[in-house]
Structure formats: C-alpha cells, structure tokens
N, C-alpha and C positions, 0 to 999 in steps of 0.2 A: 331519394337524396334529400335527406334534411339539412336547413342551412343550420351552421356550428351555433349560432348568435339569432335572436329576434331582430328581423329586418326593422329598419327605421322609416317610416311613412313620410313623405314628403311630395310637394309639386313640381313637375317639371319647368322648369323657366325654357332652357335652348339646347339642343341638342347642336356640337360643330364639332369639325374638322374629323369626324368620323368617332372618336374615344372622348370626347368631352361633354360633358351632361353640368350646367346651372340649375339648380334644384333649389328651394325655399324650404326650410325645416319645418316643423310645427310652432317652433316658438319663433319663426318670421327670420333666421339665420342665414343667408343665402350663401352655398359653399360652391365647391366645382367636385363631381365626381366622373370617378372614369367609367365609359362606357364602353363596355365590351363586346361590342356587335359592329362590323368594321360596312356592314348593307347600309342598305337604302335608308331602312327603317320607316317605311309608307306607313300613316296613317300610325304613331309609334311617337313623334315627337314633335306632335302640335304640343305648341305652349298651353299650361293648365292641366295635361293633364295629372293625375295623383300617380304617385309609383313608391317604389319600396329599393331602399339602398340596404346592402350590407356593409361592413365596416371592419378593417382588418387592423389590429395593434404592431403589424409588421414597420418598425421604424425606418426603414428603407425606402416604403414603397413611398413614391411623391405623392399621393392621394390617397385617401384612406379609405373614403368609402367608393364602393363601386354599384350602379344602376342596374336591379336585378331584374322587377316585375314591372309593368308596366297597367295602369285599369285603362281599357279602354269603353267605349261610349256606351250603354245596357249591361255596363257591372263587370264584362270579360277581362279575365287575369293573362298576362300575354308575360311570359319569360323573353327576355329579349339576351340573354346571358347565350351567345353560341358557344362556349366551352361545356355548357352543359351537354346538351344529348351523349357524345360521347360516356360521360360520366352513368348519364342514367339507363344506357343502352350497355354498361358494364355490371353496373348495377342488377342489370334484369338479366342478361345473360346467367351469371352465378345464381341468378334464383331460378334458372328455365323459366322463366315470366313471360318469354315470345316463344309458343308455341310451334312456329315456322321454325327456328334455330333451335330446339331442345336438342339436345344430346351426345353433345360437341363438349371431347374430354378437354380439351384447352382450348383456352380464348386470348392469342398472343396479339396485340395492339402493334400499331405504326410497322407492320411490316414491309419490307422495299419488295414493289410489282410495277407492273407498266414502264411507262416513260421516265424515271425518274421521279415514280412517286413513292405514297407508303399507305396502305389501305389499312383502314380505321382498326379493323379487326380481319384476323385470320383465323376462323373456325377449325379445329380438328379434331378426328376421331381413328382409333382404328379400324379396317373394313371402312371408310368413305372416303368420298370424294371432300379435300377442304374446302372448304366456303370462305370466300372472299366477303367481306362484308363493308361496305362504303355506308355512311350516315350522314344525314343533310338536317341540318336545322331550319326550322318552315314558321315562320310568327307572321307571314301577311295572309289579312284578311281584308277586301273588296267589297264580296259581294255577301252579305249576310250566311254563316254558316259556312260558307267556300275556304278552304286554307287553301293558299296558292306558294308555289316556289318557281323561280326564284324571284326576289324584287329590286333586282337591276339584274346586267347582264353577268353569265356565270360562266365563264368562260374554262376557268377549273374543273367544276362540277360535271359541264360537258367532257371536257379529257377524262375522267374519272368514268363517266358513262362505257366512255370508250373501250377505257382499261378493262372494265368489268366485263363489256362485250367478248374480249378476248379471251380473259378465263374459261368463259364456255365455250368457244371455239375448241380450246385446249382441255373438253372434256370434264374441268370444274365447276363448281359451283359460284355462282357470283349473286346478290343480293345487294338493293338499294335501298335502305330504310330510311324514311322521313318522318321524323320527331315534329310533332306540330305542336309546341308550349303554346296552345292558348284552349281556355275553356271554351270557347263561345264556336267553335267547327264543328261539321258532321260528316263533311266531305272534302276530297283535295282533287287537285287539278294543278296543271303547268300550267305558269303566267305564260302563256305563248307569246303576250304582248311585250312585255318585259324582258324574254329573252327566244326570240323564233326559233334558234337554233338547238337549244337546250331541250325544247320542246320538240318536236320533232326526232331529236336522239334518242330522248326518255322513249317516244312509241317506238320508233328503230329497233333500240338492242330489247324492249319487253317482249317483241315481235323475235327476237333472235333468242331468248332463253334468259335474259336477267329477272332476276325478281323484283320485285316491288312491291316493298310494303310498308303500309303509314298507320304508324301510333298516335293516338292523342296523347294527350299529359293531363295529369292532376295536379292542377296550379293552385297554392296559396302562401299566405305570408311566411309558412313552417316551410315549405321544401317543393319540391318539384319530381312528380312519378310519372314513368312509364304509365300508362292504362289499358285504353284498347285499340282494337284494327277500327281503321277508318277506308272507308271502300275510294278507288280514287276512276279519275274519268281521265283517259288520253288523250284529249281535247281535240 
C-alpha cells in the first residue's frame, strides 16, 4: 500500500480527545491534524516526537491532513493509521502474499456473522470449508522487540474472539491475524495487563481451533506492506 502523495514530516506537539493530533511543520507552522487511531496510543504521543502526516485536497473534509507514521525512540517506524491493516491484508490476499490463506477463489469483506457483527473478510473456495477471517491492528511496543495487543481494554475484539470460536464449532474455519505496523518487533504477546480478559480468550478459542497469526509490516515514508510471520507467546 503506497501512500497516493509524499508524507509531510513534522513534530508531534499533543495528541487529545482520541482523533486530534497538534503537530509543528518544518517551517515552525503548528496545525491540528486528524488522528485516526481511536486506542490508547502508549508510548505513540509523548510530545516531540517526529511523525509523518498525509494530506488530502478533499474540500469537505474539516482537516486536511491526517497523522500516519509515527518514529519512535532507536529509529522504529510505527503506522498508528488502524484503517490500514484491512487494506494491506486486501492487498496481500490478491497477491496470495499470506501463505496460510492462499487459495481462496474470493475474498468478500464486512460480511454479517456472530452477534450482530460483520467479519473483516470471508474467505471462499470450491471443495472448502470458508474461512472467517478477523484482523487486529497491534502498534504497542513495551518491552523492547515485544508487540503487544491490546492497549486499553478490547472489549469488541473479545466478542469477535468469541464469534470466531463458534465458526469452528460449526465445522469452519476461523482465523485472527494481527498486523503489527512497527519496524522495531520480533515477537507478540497479549497485554494480559491492559486487558485480562482478552487475554485469556485469545488462549481459550487457540486451544479450541482458531488460528492465529501475526505479520509484521514494512514501514516507511512511501507506504506500508504486509511482510513476514512473527512467532507469538499465549502469555
């Protein structure tokens, strides 16, 4: 996923009220842009740090540019954009780029399952079983190299667990992938701390037949790729 425009470099001044980002331009302009990541955002919006806005000529929209990358502390690129994985887990699908989901004749998005929800993607092929597939966006990092999800509590992401438990009750396939946009991971883990119960489901339904699998990303000022498997611990 290449961004359409070269990002704009800038300092982060304050991240509030969940979509507003204060940012300093290179030539000392301070604007407000939107932030599109509604988390926590741990260790993501200390003041100072550098990050990368894009910038949309949409006359409508009340803010123009929006807060994409974020550097954090030893050089690491962190996407803090959660509209993205979707995108780049579309992206990779059409190319077979995730080895685990190759072969799957369509890939229909936001299908209605579970309680009233609609899972990310819907895998199908003839001869198989569909593959439900749920995808999480993961940008905290704690403990050096560690990517952790979630960072506050996910109370969603739990029900969604759930859903997926039941597809393989019902003999399907069900799959949780976590997109980790940041350079700087090698491994992931549930914040158990951040959310006890999220944590705990994640081993539950892995123990019951869900999949789980975690990608890194190739994060720079151009764009944002899928990569490779990143091994994860049940905590």
């Amino acid at each position: 996923m290449d961004f359409p425009q070269p990002l704009t470099r800038a300092t982060l001044v304050r991240r509030y009220k969940r979509f507003f980002a204060d940012v300093v331009l290179g030539d000392g302009t301070e604007i407000t842009a939107h932030c599109p990541n509604p988390g926590a955002m741990l260790g993501l919006n200390t003041p100072g740090l550098p990050c990368w806005l894009s910038r949309s000529d949409d006359p409508k929209r009340k803010l123009a540019h929006t807060l994409e990358l974020v550097e954090v502390e030893g050089g690491g690129i962190v996407g803090i954009n959660t509209l993205h994985p979707n995108r780049l887990v579309a992206e990779a699908l059409a190319a077979d780029a995730i080895p685990e989901l190759c072969g799957y004749a369509s890939h229909r998005r936001e299908v209605k399952y579970g309680a009233a929800s609609r899972v990310d993607f819907l895998l199908e092929a003839p001869g198989r079983a569909p593959c439900w597939l749920e995808v999480k966006n993961c940008h905290l990092m704690r403990e050096p190299g560690l990517a952790e999800f979630p960072d506050c509590v996910a109370a969603r992401s739990t029900k969604h667990l759930r859903e997926l438990a039941e597809m393989v009750r019902q003999g399907e396939r069900a799959v949780l992938l976590f997109v980790v946009q940041r350079t700087d991971c090698e491994r992931f883990s549930p914040a158990a701390d951040c959310d006890p119960l999220f944590a705990r489901t994640l081993a539950q339904v892995a123990e019951e037949g869900v999949e789980v699998l975690v990608y890194d990303c190739e994060v720079t000022a151009g764009g944002v790729k899928l990569a490779r498997p990143m091994p994860w611990a049940r905590g």
